[in-house]
C-alpha positions in Angstrom: 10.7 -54.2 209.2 14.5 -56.0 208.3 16.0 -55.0 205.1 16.3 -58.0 202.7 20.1 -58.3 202.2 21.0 -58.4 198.4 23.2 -61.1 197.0 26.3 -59.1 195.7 27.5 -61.8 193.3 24.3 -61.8 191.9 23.1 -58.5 191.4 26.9 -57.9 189.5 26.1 -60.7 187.1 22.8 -59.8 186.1 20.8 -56.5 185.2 17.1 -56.0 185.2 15.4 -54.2 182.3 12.9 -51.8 182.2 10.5 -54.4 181.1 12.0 -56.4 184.6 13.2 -58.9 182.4 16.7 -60.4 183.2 20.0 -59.7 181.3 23.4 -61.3 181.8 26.7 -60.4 180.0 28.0 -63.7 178.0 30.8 -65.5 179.1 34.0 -66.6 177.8 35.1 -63.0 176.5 37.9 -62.2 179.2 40.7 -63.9 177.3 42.6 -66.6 175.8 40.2 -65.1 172.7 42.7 -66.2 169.8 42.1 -69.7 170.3 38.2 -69.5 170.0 37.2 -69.2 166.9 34.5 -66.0 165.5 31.1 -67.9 165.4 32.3 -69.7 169.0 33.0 -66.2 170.3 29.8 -64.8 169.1 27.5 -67.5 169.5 27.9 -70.3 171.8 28.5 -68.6 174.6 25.5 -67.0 176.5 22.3 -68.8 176.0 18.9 -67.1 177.7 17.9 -67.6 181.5 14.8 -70.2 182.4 11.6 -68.8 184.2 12.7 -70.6 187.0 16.0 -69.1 187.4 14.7 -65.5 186.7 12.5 -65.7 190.0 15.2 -67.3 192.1 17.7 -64.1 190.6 14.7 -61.7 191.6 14.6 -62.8 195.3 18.8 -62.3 195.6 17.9 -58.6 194.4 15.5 -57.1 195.7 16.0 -53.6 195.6 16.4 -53.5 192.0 13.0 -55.6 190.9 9.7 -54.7 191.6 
C-alpha cells in the first residue's frame, strides 16, 4: 500500500480539532500592525472555512484526520 504524501503548506496553515473540525490562524498579524486599526485587527481578518474547502484541506492531510 503507497503512503499518501501530505501537503506541507497545508497541514502548516491549518490544525484539526479534536472534534476534526478545521482551524486556521487569522491573517494580517505579522506586521505593518500600527496602520490597521483595533476592530480591523481583531475582526476582519479571518473569516470561517466552507464545507467544501474543509474536505479538500482533509484530503492534503491525511495523517492528521480520520
Amino acid at each position: 500500500m503507497w503512503k499518501i504524501k501530505t501537503n506541507r503548506s497545508v497541514a502548516k496553515r491549518f490544525k484539526v480539532t479534536k472534534t476534526w473540525k478545521i482551524r486556521h490562524s487569522k491573517t494580517c498579524k505579522s506586521h505593518l500592525l500600527t496602520k490597521k486599526g483595533r476592530t480591523t485587527k481583531k475582526n476582519k481578518y479571518g473569516k470561517g472555512i466552507a464545507k467544501v474547502e474543509t474536505k479538500k484541506i482533509k484530503v492534503m492531510i491525511p495523517y492528521k484526520t480520520r
